[in-house]
C-alpha positions in Angstrom: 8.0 -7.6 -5.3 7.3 -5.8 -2.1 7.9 -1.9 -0.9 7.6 -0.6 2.4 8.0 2.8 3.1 7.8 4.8 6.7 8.3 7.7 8.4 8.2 8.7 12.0 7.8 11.6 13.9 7.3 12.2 17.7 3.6 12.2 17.3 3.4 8.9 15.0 5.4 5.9 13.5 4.1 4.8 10.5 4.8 1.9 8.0 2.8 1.3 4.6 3.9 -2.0 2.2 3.0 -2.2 -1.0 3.3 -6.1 -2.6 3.1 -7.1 -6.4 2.7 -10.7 -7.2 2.0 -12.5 -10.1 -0.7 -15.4 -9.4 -1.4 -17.0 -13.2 -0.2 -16.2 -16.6 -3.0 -13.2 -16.8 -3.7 -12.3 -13.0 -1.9 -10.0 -10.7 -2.4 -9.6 -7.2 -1.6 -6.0 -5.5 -1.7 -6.1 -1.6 -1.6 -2.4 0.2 -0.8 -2.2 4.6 -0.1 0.4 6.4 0.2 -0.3 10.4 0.7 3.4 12.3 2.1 3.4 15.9 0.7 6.9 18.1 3.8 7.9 20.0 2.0 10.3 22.5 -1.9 11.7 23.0 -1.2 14.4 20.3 -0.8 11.0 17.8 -3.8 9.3 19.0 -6.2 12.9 18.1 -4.7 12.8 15.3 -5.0 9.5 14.1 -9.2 9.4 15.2 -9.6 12.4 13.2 -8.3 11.5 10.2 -8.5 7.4 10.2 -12.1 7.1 9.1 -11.0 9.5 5.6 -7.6 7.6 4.8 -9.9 3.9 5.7 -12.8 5.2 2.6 -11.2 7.6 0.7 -7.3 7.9 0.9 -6.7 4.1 0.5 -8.9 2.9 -1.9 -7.7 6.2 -3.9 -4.2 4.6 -3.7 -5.4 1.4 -4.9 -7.2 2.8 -8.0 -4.0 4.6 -8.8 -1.8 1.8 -8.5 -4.2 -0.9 -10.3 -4.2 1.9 -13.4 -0.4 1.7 -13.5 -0.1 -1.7 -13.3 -3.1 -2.1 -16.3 -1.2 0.3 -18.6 2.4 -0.9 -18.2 4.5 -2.3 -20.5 3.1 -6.0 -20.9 6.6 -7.2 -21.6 7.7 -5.6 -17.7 4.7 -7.4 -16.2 6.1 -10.9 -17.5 8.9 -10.1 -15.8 7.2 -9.7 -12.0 7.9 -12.9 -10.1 5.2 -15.3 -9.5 3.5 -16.6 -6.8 6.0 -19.3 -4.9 5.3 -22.9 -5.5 
């Protein structure tokens, strides 16, 4: 299972996926991306002021969060994620 969400703007163009796989019977395997695209010099500031917070801290935040959900779901939901193609 895969989301990818986006917005742009005319500073940025951004595009974060979010995958769910199921790799055995008891592991799960949770992939996070997020590729950004600066549009104009406004967009490139921007992006070197803020990248080094959202590289340590905003994504690994994200990750926690969605690794929680995932542990505390319904166990009969998870059986139901695909697995990992043969």
């Amino acid at each position: 299972m895969q989301i990818v969400l986006g917005a742009d703007d005319k500073h940025l163009r951004f595009r974060s996926s979010v995958a769910l796989r199921r790799v055995g019977t008891h592991e799960i395997e949770l992939t996070m991306a997020t590729r950004v695209s600066c549009r104009n010099w406004f967009g490139r500031i921007y992006m070197a002021c803020i990248h080094h917070a959202h590289h340590h801290y905003v994504m690994p935040t994200m990750l926690r969060a969605a690794v929680g959900r995932v542990m505390h779901s319904d166990p009969v939901t998870r059986q139901a994620w695909p697995a990992q193609p043969a």
